[in-house]
C-alpha atoms as one frame of an Amber mdcrd trajectory, in Angstrom:
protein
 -45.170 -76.573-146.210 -46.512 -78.238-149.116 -49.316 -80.104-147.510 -52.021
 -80.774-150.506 -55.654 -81.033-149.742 -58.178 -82.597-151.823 -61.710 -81.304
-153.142 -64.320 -81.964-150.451 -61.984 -81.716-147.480 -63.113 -79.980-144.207
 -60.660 -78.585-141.854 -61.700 -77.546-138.597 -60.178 -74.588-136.445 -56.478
 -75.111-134.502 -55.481 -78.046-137.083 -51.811 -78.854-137.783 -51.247 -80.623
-140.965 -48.063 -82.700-141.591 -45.239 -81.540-144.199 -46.018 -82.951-147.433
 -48.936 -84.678-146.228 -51.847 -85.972-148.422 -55.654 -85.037-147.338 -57.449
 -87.315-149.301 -60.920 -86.080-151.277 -63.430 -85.977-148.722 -61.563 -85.998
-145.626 -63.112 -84.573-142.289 -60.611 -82.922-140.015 -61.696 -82.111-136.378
 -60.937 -78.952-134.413 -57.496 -79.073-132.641 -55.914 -82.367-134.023 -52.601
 -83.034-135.611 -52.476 -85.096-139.328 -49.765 -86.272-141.055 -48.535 -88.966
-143.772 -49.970 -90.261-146.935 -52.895 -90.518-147.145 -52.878 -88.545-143.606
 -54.116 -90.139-140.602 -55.311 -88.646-137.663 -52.016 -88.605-135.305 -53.669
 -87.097-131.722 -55.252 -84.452-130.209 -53.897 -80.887-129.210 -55.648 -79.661
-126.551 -54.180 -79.095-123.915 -50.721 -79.633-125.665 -47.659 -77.412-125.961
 -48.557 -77.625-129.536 -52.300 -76.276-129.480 -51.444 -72.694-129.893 -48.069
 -73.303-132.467 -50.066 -71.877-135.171 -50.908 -68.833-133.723 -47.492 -68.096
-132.343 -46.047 -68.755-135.584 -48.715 -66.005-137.679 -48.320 -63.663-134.619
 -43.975 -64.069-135.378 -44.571 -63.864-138.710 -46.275 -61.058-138.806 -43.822
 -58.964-136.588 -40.973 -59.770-138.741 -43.022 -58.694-141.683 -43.597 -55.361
-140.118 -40.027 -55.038-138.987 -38.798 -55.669-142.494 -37.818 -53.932-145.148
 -37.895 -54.235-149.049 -35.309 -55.514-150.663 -35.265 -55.114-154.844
């Protein structure tokens, strides 16, 4: 959703990255944390929150309604 990272910028695993948030060059984002702003900051942790596993709901949804569609030209 139009998030932009920068050259040299890690991301670890389970991340959730603000809208239109900036990673800045070089920026080191651990496992299971939510970012947002600009320059994004480090906002809190997601373990153990309803939010850890949003990302994977939302490719698993994604990818049923892909399957369930059909092409439209």
């Amino acid at each position: 959703m139009g998030a932009t990272v920068l050259d040299g910028s890690t991301v670890g695993e389970r991340v959730m990255i603000g809208a239109n948030s900036l990673l800045t060059e070089g920026t080191d984002v651990e496992p299971e944390t939510l970012y947002a702003g600009s320059p994004a900051e480090r906002i809190k942790e997601l373990e153990d929150s309803p939010w850890a596993d949003a990302g994977e709901r939302y490719v698993s949804l994604s990818r049923a309604h892909a399957g369930r569609s059909e092409r439209v030209e």
